[in-house]
N, C-alpha and C positions, 0 to 999 in steps of 0.2 A: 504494500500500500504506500503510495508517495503520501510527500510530506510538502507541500509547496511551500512551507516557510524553511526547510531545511534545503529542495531545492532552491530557493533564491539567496542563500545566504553561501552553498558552494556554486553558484553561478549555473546548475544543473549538472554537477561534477565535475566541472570546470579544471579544481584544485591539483597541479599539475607537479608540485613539490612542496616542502615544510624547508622552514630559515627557523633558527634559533635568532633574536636580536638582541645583542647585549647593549647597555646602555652605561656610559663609562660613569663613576662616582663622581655624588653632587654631596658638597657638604653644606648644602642648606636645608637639606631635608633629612633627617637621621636616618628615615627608610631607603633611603639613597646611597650610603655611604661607601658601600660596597657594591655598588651598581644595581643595575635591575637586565632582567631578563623577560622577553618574551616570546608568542611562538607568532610565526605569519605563515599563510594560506598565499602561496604564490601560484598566480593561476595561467593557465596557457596563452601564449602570445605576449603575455606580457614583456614590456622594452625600456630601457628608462625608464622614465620620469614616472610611467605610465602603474611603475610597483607601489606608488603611492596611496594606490585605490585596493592595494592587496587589503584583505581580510589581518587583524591582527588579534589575539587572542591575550587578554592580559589576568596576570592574579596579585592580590592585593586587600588590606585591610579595608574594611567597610566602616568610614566615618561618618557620624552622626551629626558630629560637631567638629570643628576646628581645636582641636587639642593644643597646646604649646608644646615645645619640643622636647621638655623635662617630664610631662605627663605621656606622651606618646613613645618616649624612650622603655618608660617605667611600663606602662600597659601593653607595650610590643614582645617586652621580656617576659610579661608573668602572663601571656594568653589572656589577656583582657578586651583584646578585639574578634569578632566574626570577620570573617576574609570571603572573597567570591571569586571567581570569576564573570570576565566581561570580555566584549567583542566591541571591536568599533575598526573603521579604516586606520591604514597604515599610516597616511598621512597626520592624523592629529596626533599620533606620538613623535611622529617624527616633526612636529612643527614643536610639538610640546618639551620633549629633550631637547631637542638640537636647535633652535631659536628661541624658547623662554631661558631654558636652564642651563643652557649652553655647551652638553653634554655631548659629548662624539659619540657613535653609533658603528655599531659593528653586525653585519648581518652573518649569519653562519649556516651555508645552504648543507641540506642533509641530502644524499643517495641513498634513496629508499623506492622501493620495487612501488606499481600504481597501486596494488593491493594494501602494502602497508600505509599507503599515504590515506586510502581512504576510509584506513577502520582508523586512527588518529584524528581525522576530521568529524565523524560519526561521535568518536567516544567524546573531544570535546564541545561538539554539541549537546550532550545529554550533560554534561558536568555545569552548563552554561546555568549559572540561577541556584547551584545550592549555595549551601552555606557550611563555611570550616572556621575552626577553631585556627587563627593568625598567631602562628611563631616564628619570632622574628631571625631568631637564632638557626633551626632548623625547619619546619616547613614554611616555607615563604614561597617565594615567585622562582627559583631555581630547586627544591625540591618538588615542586608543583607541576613546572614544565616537565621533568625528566619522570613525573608518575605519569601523564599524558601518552609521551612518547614511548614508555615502557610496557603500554598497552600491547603493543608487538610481542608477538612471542621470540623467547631468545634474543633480545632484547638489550640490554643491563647498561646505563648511563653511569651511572653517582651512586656512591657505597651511603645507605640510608642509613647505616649504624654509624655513623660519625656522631661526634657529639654537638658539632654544627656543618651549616650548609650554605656556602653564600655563593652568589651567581657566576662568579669568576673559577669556584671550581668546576659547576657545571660546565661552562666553554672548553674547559681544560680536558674535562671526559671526553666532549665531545669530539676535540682534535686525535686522539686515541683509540676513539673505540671503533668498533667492527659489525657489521652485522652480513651475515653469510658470506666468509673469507674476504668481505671487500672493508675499505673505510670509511665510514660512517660522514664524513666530512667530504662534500666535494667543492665549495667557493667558499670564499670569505669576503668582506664587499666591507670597504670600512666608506662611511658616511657622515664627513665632518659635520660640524655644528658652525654654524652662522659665526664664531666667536674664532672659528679654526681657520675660517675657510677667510674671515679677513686677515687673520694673522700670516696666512702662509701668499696672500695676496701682496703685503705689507713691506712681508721679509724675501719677497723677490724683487723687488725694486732695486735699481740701483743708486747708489749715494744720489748721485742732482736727480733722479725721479724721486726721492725719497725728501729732500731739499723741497720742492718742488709742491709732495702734495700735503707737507707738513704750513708751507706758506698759504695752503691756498683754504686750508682746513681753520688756520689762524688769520686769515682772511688780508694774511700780509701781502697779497700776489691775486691777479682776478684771470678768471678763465679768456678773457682774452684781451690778456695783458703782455705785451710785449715778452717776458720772459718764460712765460709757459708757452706762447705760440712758436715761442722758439725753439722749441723740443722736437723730433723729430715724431712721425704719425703714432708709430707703435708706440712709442714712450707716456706722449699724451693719453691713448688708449691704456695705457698700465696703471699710469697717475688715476684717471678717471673711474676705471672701477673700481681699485680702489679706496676712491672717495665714496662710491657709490655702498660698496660693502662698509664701508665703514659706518657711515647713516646711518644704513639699517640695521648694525652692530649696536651702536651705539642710543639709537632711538627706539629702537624695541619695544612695542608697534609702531611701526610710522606714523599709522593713520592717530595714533593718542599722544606723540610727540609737541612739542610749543611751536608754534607757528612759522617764529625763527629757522630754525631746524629742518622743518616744511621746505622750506621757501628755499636755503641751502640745499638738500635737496634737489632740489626743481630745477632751480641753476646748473649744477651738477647731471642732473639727469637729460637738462636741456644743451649742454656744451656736447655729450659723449654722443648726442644722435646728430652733431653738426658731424661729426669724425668721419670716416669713411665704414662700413659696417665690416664686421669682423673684429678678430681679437687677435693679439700675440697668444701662443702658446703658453698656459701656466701649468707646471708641471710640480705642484707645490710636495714636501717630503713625505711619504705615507710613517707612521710612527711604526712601532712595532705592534703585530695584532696582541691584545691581550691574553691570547690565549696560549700563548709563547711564553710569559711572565712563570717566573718564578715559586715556589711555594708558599701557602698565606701564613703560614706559624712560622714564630723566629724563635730560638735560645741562643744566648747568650753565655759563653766562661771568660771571664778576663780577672784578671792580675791587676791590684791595681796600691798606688802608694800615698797615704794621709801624711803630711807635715806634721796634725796634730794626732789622729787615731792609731799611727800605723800603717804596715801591711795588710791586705787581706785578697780574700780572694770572694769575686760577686759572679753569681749566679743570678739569670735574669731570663723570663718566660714573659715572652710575648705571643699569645695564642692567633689573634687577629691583628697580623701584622701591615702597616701602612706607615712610611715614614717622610720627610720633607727630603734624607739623602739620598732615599732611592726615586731614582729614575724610573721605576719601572713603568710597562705599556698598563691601561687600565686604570692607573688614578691621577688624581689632582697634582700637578707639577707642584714642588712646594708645599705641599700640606699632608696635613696628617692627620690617623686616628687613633684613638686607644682605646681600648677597652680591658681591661683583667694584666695590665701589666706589671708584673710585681719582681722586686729587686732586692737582694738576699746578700748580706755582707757575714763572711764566715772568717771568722778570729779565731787565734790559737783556742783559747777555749769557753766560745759560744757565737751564736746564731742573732743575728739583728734584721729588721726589715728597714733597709735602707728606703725605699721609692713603693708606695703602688695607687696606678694610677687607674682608678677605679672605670674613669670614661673622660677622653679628653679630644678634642676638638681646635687642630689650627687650622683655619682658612686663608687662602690666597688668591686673589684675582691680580690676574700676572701685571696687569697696568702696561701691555708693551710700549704703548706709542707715549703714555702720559699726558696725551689730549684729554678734553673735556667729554666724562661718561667714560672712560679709562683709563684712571686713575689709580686701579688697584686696592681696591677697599679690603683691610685685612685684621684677623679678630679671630681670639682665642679664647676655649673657656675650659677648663680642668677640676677634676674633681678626684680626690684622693686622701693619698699621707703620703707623708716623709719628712726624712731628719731636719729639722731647723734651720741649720747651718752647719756644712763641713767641719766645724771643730769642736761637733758635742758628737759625745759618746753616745749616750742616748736620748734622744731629743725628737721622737717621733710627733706630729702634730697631722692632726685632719685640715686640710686645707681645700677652697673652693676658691680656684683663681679667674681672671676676666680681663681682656687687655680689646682693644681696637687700634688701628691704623692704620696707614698707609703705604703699599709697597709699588717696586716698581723693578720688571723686570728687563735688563740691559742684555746688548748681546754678548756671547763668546758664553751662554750658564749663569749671567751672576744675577741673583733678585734679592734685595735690598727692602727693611721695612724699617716705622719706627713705628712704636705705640705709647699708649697711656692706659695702666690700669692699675689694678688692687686686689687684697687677696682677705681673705678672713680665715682667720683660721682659732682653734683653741688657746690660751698665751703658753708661752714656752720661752726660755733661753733670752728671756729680757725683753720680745719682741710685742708682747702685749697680743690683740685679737686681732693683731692683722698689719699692714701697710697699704701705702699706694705706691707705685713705682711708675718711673719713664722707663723705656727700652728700646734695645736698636738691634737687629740681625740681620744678616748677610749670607747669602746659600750661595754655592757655586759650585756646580757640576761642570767639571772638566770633560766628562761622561759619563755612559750609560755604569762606569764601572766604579766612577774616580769621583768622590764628592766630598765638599766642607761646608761646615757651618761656623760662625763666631757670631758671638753674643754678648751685651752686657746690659744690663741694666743697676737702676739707682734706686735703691728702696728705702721708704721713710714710713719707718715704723709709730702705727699707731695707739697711744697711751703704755708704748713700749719704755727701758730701762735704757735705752742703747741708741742712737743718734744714725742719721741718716749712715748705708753703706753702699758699697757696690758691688755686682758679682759680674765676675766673667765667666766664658764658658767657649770655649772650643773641639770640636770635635771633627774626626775626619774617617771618610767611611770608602774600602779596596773591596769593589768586589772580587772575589780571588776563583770565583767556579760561581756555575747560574745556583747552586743551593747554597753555596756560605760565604760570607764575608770577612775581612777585617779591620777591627777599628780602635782607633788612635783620641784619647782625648784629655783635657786638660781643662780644670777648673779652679777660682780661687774667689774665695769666701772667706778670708780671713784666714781658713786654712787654702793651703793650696794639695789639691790632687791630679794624680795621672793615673792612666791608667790605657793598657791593651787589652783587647778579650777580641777572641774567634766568635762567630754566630755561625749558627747551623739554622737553614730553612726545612721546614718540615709542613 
């Protein structure tokens, strides 16, 4: 017996192959952090542009309300949400990641026989409208996809006995796995975001095109001003989209932009149709696919020496690994997450918890060009314990920290912030219930293997014992093999410490 609303939604069986779409980490939404996943229905003939209108399949918590990000952290962890799935075209995720939230997209086509394609379209038709029980940790939107998918028989994606599941390892199965002696992966399709695609527009220019659409954007130079007209066609055409990418970077929606902005625009959009039509060649860098990345858990053993404590040797477990010195494909350039990462100082004879950082949050918007609308807005928030200051023994305190800023990212790896923030914590070690502090940091990735960071801030303790101080902080990170690293760092708090320690990805 047909179904005409199950006929119109596969086009009449239309459905001609399944993409996995990963969706790279956005640290503005905690559900984001580790990206998201979901499945599309790519159907026959489809060409370009034209996969826009594919079928996409999404799962996810079902909100009632608008939660804040401290409530919807806590109620993601303890299954306090109903989750569902939904369908909607391809196009509004991808208008949704890749031009709201600025997030690259990566599609991951499967080889799958027509038979298996069409009991996976069937079975997630029937799943369309219940309702599950939303964990964040493990079933989410990557053990969800691969229970779909694993409707197949013989089958097997993602080990479900883990004791979590985030979407980056799903891609990872899926570059590996097999189904009847063949591999499970036949394309990968990366699809920038609005935010990428003017960056890689930006950083092809050369010096006086870049000269050129920096005057014209600060409206020191006019499109048909003597010194742009003097560019030669192609170049003009280079400068001009992008100015034109930039807009739309930058004013995001056009159509709800100030008038101003409009009107630049317009100008802009009006100079590029006097040009001759066509474009030069942009051949912008594809990054590395994320599903090539490295393993998500990191350990840590390093050797390390106190001015004031001693020797010791620290032992450190990062289960959900994401850091500002790894380069890897998959996340945020510069930023970082934490979750459960705890740090272990062992003495001749006893055990101390140096660091653990319960859930912790730095954000970077890279600011390349430093024009107006990127600018790099940058802001960090931490929640945990650790020791006071490098030269107490023991001097554990619960601390909840909070900074904002500004950063800006320069060419050859280096991004540069400063902030302003504060910290509360229980009193300890003369410092009272807290401080506020200035701060300045600097990351620079020489590469994907070889990266530094330096830092220092000024902290002024409040109703503390102890008068304004300053802390530095250096560290430098080899990766030595794609599973483990080694790293170099230096600190000084009154005491000063160094320390090496190997890490192993797991």
């Amino acid at each position: 017996m047909k179904c005409p609303a199950f006929d119109g939604w596969t086009r009449s069986g239309s459905v001609s192959s399944l993409s996995i779409v990963f969706a790279t980490g956005y640290l503005g939404n905690p559900a984001s952090y580790y990206g998201h996943t979901l499945l599309k229905f790519n159907f026959g003939g489809d060409e370009g542009q034209t996969r826009l209108m594919d079928v996409s399949v999404n799962f996810g918590a079902i909100l009632t309300k608008q939660d804040g990000p401290v409530t919807y952290i806590v109620k993601s962890l303890t299954r306090g949400y109903d989750a569902g799935f939904s369908h909607i075209h391809f196009y509004f995720h991808n208008h949704n990641y890749g031009d709201n939230e600025l997030r690259d997209l990566w599609e991951y086509r499967l080889d799958l026989p027509h038979e298996a394609v069409n009991l996976i379209v069937a079975h997630a038709w029937e799943v369309l409208g219940k309702r599950y029980t939303y964990d964040f940790l493990k079933k989410n939107c990557a053990y969800r996809m691969a229970e779909i998918i694993e409707i197949v028989d013989g089958l097997k994606i993602i080990q479900k006995r883990s004791a979590w599941i985030i979407p980056q390892a799903l891609i990872e199965e899926l570059a590996v796995a097999e189904y009847r002696g063949r591999k499970l992966l036949s394309d990968v399709t990366y699809l920038p975001s609005r935010q990428s695609r003017f960056y890689a527009r930006y950083l092809n220019l050369s010096a006086q095109e870049t000269d050129s659409f920096r005057n014209l954007v600060n409206r020191r130079e006019f499109f048909d001003g003597r010194q742009f007209q003097a560019l030669q066609t192609s170049s003009r055409q280079l400068v001009l989209d992008a100015i034109l990418d930039y807009y739309q970077f930058v004013a995001n929606p056009l159509e709800m932009a100030p008038a101003e902005t409009k009107e630049e625009y317009r100008k802009a959009l009006s100079a590029r149709y006097q040009e001759p039509p066509g474009s030069p060649e942009l051949k912008p860098r594809q990054p590395r696919s994320p599903h090539l990345a490295r393993p998500l858990g990191w350990s840590q053993v390093s050797w390390r020496h106190n001015t004031d404590t001693g020797n010791a040797l620290s032992i450190r477990l990062r289960p959900a690994y994401y850091d500002v010195l790894d380069a890897d494909s998959g996340h945020v350039r510069n930023a970082s997450l934490v979750m459960g990462d705890l740090q272990l100082g062992l003495y001749k004879n006893r055990v101390r918890i140096d660091k653990f950082d319960l859930f912790g949050v730095d954000s970077a918007n890279p600011g390349l060009t430093g024009l107006p609308g990127d600018k790099g807005t940058t802001w960090k928030i931490h929640v945990g314990a650790e020791q006071a200051r490098l030269a107490c023994q023991d001097c554990l305190v619960a601390r909840v920290q909070g900074d904002y800023g500004y950063g800006r990212q320069w060419p050859r790896g280096l991004f540069g912030a400063v902030y302003v923030g504060s910290a509360l914590q229980n009193p300890q070690a003369g410092q009272g219930v807290g401080y506020a502090r200035t701060s300045m940091s600097f990351i620079l990735h020489q590469s994907d293997q070889l990266g530094m960071k330096l830092g220092y801030e000024q902290r002024f303790p409040m109703a503390g014992k102890i008068g304004n101080y300053g802390v530095t902080s250096t560290e430098m990170r080899w990766a030595i093999a794609p599973d483990s690293d080694l790293r170099l760092s230096y600190e000084h708090d009154r005491a000063q410490q160094i320390s090496v320690g190997l890490g192993i990805y797991w």
